[in-house]
N, CA, C and O atoms as a MOPAC input file, in Angstrom:
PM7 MOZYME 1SCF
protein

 N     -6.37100 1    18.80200 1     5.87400 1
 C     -5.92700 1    17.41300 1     5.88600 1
 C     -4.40400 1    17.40200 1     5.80600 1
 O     -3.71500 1    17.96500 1     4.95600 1
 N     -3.97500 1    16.62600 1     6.89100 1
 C     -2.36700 1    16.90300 1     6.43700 1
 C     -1.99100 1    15.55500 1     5.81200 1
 O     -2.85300 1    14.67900 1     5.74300 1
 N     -0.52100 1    15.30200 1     5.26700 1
 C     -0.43500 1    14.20900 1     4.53900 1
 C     -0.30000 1    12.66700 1     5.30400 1
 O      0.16400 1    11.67200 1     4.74700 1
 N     -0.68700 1    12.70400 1     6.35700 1
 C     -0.77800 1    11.01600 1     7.27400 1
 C     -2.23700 1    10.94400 1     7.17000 1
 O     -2.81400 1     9.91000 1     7.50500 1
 N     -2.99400 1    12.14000 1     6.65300 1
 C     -4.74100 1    11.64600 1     6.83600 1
 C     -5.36700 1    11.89300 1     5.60900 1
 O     -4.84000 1    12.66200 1     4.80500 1
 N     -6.51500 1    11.28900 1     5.34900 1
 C     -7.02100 1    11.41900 1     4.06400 1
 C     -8.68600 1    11.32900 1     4.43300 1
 O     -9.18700 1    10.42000 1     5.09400 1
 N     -9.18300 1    12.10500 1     4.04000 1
 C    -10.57600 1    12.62400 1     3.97200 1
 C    -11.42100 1    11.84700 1     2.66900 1
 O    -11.14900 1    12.19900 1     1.52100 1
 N    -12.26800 1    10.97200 1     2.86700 1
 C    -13.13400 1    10.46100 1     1.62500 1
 C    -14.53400 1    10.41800 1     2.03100 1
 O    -14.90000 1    10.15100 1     3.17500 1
 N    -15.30900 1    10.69200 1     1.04400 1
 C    -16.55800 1    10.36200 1     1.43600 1
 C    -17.10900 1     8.87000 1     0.96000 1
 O    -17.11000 1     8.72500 1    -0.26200 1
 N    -17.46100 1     8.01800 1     1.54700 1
 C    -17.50500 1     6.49200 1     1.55100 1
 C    -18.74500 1     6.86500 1     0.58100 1
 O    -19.14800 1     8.02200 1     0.45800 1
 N    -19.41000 1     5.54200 1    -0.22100 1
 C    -20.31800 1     5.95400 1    -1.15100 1
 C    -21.57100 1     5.28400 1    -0.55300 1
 O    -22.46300 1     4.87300 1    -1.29400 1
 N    -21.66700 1     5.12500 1     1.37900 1
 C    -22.37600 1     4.46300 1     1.71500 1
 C    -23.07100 1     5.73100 1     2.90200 1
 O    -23.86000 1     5.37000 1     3.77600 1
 N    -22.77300 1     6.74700 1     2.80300 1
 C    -22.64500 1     7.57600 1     3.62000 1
 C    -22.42400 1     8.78700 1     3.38400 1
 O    -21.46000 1     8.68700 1     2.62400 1
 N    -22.63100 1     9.90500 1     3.49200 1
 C    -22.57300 1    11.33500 1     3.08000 1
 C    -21.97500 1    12.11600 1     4.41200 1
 O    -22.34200 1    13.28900 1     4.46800 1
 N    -21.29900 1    11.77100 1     5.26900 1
 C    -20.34800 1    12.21900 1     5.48900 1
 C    -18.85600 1    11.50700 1     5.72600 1
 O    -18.57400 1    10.33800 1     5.98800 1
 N    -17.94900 1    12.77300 1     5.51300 1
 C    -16.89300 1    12.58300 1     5.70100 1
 C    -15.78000 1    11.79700 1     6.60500 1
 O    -15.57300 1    12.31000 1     7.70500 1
 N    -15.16900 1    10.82900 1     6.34500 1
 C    -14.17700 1    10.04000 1     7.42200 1
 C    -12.81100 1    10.60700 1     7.38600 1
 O    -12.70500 1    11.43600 1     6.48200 1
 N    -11.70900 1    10.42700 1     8.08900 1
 C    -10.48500 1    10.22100 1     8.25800 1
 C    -10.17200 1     9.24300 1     8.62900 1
 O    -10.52000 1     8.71400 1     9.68400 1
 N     -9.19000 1     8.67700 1     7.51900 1
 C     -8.00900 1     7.46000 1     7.59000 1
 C     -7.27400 1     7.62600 1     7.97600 1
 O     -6.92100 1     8.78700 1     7.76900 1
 N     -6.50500 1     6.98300 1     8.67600 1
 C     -4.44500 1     6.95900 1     8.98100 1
 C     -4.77700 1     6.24200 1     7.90100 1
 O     -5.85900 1     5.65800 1     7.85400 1
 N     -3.85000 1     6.19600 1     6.85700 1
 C     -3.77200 1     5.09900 1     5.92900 1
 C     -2.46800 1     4.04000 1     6.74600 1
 O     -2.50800 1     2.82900 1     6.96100 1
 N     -1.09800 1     5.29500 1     7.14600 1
 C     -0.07500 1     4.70600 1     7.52100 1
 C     -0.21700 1     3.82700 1     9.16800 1
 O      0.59000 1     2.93600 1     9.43400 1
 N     -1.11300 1     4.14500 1     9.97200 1
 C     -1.71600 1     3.42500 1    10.97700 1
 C     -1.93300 1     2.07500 1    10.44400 1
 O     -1.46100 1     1.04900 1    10.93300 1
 N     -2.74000 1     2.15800 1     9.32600 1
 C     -3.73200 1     0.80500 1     9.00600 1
 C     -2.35900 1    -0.01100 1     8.28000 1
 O     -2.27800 1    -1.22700 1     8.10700 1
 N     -1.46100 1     0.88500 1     7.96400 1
 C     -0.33600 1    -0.47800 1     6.93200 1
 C      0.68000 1    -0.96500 1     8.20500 1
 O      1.56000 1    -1.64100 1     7.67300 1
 N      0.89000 1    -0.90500 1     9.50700 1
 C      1.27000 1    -1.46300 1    10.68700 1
 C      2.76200 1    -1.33100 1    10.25200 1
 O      2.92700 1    -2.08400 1     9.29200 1
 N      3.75700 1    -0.76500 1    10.52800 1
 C      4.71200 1    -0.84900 1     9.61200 1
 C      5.80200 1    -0.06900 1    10.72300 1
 O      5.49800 1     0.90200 1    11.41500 1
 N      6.90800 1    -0.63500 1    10.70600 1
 C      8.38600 1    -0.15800 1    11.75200 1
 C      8.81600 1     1.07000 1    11.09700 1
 O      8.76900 1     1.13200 1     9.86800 1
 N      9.22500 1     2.04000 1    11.78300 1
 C     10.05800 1     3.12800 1    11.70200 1
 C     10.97000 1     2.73800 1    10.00800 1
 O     10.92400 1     3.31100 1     8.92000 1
 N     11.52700 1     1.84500 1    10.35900 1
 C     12.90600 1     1.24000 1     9.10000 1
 C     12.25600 1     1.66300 1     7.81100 1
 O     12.67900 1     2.46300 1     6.97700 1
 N     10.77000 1     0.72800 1     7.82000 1
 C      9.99800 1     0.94000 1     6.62900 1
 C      9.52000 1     1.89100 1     6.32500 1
 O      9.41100 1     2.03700 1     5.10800 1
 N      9.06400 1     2.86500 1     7.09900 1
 C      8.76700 1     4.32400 1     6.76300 1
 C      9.94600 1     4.84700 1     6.10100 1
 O      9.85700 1     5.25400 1     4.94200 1
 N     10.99500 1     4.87200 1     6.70600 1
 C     12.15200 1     5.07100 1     5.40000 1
 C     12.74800 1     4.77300 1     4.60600 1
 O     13.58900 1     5.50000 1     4.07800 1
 N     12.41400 1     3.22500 1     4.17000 1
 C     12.01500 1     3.13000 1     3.07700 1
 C     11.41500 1     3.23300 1     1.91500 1
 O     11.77600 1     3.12300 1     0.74400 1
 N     10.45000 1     3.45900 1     2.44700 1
 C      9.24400 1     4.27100 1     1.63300 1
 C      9.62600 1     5.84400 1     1.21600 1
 O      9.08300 1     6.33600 1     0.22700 1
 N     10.51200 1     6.55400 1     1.95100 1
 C     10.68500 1     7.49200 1     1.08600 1
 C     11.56200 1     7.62500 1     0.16900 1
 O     11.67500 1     8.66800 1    -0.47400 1
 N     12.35900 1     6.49500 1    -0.02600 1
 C     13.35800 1     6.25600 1    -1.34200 1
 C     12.60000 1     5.66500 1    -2.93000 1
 O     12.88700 1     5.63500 1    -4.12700 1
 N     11.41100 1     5.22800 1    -1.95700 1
 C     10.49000 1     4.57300 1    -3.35900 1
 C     10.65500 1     4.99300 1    -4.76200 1
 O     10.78700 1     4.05100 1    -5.54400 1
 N     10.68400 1     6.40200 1    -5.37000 1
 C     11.15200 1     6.64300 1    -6.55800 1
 C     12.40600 1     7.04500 1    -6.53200 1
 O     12.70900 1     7.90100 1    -7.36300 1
 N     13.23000 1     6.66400 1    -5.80200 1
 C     14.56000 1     6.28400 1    -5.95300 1
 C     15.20500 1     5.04400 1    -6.52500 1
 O     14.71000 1     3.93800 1    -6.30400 1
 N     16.41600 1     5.21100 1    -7.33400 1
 C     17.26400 1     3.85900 1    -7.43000 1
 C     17.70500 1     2.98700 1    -6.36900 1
 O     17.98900 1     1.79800 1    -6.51500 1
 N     17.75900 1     3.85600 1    -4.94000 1
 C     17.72600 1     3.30500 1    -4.19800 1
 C     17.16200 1     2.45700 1    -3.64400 1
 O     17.81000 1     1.84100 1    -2.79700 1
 N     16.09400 1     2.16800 1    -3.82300 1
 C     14.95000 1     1.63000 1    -3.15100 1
 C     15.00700 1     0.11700 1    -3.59500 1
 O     14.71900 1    -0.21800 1    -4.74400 1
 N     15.47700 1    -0.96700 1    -2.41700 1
 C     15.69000 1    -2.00400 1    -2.57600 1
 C     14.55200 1    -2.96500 1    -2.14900 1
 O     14.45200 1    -3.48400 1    -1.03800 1
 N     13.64900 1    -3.13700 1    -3.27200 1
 C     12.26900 1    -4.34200 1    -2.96300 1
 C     12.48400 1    -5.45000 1    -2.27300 1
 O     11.52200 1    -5.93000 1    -1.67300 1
 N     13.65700 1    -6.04500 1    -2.20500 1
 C     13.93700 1    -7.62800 1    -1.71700 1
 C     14.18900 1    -6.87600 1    -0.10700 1
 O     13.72200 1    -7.34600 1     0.93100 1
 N     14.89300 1    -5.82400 1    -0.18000 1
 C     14.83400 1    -5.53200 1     1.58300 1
 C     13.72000 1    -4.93300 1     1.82000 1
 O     13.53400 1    -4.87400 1     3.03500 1
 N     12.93500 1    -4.48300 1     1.25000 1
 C     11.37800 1    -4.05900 1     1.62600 1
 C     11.00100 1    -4.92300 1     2.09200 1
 O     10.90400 1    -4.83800 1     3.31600 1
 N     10.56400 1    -6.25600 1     1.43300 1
 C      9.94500 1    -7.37000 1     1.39800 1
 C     10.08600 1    -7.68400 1     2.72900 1
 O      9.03900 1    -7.80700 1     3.36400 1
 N     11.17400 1    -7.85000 1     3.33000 1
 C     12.04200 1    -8.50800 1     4.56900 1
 C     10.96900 1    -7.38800 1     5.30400 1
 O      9.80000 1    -7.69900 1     5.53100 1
 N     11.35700 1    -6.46400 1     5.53500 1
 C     11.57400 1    -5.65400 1     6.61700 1
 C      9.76500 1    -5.64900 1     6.61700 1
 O      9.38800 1    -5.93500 1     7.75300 1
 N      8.83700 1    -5.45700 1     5.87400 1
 C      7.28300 1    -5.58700 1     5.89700 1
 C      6.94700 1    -6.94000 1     6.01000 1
 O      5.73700 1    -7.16400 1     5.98800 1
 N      7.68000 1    -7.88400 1     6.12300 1
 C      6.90800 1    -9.43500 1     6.52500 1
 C      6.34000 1    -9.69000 1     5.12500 1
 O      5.14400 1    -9.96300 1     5.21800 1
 N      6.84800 1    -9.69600 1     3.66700 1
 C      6.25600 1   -10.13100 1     3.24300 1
 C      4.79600 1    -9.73900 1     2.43900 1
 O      4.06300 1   -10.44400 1     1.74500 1
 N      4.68900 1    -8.12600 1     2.89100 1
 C      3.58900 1    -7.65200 1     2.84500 1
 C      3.51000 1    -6.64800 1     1.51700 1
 O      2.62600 1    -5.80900 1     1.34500 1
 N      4.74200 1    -6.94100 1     0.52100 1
 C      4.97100 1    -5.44200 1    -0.19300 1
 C      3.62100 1    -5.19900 1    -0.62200 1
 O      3.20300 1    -4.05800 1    -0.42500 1
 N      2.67100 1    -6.22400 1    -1.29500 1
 C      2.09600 1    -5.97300 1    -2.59000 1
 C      1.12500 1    -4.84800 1    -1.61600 1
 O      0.97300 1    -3.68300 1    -1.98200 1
 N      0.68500 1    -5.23700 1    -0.70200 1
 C     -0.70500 1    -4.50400 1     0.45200 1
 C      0.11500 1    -2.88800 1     1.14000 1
 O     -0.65100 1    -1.94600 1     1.34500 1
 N      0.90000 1    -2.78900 1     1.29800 1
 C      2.10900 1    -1.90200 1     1.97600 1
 C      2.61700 1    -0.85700 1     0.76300 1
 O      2.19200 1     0.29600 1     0.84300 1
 N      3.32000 1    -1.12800 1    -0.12300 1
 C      3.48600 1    -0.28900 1    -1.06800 1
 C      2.65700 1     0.26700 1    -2.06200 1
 O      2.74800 1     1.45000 1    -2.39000 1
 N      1.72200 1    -0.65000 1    -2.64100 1
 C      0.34500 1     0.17800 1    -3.31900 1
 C     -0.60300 1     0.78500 1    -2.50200 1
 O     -1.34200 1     1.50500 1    -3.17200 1
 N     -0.85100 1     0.77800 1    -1.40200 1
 C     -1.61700 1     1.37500 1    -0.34400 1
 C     -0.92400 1     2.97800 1    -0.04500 1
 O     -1.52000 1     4.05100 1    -0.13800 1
 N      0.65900 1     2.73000 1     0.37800 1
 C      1.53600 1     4.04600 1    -0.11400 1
 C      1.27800 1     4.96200 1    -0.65700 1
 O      1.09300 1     6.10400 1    -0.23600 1
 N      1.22000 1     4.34100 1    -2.16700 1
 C      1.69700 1     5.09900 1    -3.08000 1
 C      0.09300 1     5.92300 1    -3.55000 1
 O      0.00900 1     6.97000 1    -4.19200 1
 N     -0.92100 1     5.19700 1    -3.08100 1
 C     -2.41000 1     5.98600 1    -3.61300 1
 C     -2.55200 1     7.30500 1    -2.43200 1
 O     -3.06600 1     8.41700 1    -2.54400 1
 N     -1.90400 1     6.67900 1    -1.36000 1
 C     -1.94900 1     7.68900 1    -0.27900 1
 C     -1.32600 1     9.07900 1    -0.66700 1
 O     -1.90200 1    10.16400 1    -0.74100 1
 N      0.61700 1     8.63000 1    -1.00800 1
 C      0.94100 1     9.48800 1    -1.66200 1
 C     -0.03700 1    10.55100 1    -2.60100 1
 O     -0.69000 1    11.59000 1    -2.50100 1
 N      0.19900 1     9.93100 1    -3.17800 1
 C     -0.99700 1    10.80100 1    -5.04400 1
 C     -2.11000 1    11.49900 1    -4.27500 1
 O     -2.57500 1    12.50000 1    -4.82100 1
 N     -2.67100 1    11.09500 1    -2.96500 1
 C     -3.91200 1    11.41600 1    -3.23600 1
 C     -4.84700 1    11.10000 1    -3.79400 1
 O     -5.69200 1    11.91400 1    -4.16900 1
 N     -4.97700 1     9.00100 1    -4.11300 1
 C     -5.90500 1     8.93300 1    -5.15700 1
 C     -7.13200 1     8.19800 1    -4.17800 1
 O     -8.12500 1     7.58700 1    -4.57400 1
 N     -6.68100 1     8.49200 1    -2.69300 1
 C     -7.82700 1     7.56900 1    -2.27500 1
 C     -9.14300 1     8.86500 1    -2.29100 1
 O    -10.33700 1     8.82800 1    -2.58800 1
 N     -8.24500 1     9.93000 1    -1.82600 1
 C     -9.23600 1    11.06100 1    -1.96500 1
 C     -9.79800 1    11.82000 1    -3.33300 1
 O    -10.70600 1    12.64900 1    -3.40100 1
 N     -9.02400 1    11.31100 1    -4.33600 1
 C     -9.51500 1    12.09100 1    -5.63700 1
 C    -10.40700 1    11.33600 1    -6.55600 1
 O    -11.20100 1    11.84200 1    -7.35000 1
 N    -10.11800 1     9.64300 1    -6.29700 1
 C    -10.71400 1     8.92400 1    -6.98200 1
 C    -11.60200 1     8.24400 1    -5.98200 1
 O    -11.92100 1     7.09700 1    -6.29400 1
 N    -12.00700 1     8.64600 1    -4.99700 1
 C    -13.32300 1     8.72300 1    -3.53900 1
 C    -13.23100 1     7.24500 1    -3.71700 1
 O    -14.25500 1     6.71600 1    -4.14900 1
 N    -12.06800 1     6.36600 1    -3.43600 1
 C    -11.79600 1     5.22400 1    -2.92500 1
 C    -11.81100 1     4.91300 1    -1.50700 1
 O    -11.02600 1     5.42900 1    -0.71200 1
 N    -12.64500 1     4.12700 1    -1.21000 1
 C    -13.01000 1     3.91900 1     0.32200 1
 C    -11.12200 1     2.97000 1     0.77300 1
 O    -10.37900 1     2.18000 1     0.19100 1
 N    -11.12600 1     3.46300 1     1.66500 1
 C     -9.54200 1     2.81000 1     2.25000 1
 C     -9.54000 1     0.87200 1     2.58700 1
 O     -8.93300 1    -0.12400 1     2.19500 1
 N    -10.54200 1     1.20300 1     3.46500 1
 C    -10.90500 1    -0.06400 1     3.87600 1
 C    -11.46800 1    -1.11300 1     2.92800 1
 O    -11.24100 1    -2.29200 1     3.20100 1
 N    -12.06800 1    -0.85900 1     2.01000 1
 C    -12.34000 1    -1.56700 1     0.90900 1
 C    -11.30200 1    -1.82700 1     0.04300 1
 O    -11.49600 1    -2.89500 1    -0.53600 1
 N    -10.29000 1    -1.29000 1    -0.27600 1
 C     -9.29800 1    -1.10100 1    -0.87700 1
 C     -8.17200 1    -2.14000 1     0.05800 1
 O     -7.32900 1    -2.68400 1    -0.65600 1
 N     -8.09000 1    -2.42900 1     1.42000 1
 C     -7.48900 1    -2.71200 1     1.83800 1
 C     -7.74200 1    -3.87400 1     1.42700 1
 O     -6.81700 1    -4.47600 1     0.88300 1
 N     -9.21500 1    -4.61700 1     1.57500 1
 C     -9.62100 1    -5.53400 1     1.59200 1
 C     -8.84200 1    -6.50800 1     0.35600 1
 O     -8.28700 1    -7.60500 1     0.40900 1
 N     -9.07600 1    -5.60700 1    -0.67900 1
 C     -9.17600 1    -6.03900 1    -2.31000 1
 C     -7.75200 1    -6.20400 1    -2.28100 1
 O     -7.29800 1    -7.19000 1    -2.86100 1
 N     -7.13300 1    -5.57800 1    -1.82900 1
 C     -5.60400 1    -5.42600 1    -2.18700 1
 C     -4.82300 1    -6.57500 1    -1.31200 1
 O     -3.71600 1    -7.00200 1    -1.63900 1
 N     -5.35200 1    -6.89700 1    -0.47200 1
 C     -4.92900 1    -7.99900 1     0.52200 1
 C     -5.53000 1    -9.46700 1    -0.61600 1
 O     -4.79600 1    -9.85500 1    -1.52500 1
 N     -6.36400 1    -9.86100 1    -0.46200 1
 C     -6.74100 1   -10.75600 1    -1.24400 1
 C     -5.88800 1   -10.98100 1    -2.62700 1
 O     -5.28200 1   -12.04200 1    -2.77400 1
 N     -5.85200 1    -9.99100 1    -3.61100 1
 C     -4.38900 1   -10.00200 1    -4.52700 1
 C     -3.13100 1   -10.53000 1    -4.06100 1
 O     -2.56800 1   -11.36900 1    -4.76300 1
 N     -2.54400 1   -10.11100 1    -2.83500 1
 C     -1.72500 1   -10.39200 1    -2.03000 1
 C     -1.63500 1   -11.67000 1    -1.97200 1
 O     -0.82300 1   -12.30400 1    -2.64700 1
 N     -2.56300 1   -12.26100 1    -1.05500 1
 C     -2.75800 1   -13.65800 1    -0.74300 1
 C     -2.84400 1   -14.57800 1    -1.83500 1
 O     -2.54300 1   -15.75600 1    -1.64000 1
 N     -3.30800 1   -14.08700 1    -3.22900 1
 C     -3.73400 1   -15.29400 1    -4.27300 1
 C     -2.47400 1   -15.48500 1    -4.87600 1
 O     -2.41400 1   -16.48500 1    -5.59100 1
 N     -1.23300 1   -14.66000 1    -4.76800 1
 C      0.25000 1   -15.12400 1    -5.67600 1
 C      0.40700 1   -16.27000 1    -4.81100 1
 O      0.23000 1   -16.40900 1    -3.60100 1
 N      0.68600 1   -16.85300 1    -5.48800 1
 C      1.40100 1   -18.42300 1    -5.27100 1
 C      3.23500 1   -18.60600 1    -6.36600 1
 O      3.69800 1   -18.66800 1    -7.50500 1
 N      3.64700 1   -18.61100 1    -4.67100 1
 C      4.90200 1   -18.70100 1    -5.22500 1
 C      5.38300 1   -20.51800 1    -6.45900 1
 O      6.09400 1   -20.75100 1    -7.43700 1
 N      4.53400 1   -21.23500 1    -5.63600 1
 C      4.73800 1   -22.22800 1    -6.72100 1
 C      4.55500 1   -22.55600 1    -7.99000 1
 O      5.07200 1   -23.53700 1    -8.52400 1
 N      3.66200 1   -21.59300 1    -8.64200 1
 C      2.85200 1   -21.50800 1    -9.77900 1
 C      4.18400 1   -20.61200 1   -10.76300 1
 O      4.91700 1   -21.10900 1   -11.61800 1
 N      4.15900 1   -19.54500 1   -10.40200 1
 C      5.26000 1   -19.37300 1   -11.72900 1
 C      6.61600 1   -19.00300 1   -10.45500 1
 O      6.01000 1   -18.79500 1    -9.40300 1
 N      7.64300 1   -18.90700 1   -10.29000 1
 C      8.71700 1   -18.40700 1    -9.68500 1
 C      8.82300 1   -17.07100 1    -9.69800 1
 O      8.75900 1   -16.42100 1    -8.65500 1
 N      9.03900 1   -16.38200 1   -11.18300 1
 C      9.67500 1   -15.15000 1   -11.52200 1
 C      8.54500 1   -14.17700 1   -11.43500 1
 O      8.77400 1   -12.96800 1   -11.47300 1
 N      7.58300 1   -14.55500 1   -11.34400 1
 C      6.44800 1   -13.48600 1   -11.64400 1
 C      5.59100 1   -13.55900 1   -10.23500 1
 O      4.39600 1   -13.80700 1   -10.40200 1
 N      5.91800 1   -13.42400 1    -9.21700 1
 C      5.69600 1   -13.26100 1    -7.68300 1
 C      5.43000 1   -11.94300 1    -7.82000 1
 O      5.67900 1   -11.06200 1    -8.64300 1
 N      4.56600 1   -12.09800 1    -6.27000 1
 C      4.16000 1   -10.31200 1    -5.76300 1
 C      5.18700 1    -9.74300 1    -5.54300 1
 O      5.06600 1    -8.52200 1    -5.65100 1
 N      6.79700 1   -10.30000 1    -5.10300 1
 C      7.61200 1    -8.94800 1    -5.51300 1
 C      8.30000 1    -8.45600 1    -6.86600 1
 O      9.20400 1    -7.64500 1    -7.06900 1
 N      7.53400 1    -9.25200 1    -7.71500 1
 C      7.94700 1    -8.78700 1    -9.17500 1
 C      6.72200 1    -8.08500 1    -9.15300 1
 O      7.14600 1    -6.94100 1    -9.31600 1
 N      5.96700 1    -8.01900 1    -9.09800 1
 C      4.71200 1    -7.39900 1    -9.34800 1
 C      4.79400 1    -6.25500 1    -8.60700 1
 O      4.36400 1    -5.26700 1    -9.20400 1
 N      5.34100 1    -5.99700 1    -7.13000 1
 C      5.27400 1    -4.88500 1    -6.35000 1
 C      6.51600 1    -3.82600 1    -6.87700 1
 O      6.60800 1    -2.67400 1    -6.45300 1
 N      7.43300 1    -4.41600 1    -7.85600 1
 C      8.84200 1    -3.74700 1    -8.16900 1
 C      8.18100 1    -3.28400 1    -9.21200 1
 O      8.44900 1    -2.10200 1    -9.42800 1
 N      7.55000 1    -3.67300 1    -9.82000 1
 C      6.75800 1    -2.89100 1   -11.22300 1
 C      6.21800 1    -1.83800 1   -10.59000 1
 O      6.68700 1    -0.70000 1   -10.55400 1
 N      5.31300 1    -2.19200 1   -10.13400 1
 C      4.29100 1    -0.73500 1    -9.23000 1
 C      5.05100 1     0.28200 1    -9.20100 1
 O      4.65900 1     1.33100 1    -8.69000 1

């Protein structure tokens, strides 16, 4: 498995799939290098934000499990995960509190 693919066994099925994870997060060249400053000081969330449409919360935690290896260690189906993680996404409402938005929430992550 090299590190753009990830091998899980779905818990609906007994054999094995391959993900692009980075396929499925649709994402410009720019943002791929962004993403590798992520545990950097460098790494500027408000220009993330921009440059992913908006998408950090689904885009950067999707990343970062890829990174680790936790879709494969903790036999997390991708697509299900996408699902769940999108829906989180969608339920911040910027009108409800200001300061505590999905990119406060995605800068924590």
């Amino acid at each position: 498995v090299n590190k753009n693919n990830i091998e899980i066994k779905s818990s609906n099925s007994k054999r094995v799939s391959t993900v692009e994870v980075e396929d499925k997060l649709e994402i410009t060249a720019i943002a791929k290098t962004m993403l590798e400053k992520v545990n950097s000081l460098d790494f500027n969330i408000f220009n993330f934000k921009d440059e992913v449409e908006e998408r950090e919360v689904f885009v950067l935690s999707s990343h970062l499990l890829q990174k680790h290896g936790l879709f494969q260690s903790c036999k997390i189906d991708p697509d299900v995960y996408f699902r769940f993680i999108k829906r989180i996404q969608d339920y911040y409402n910027p009108s409800w509190i200001e300061y505590h938005n999905k990119t406060h929430g995605t800068d924590v992550c």
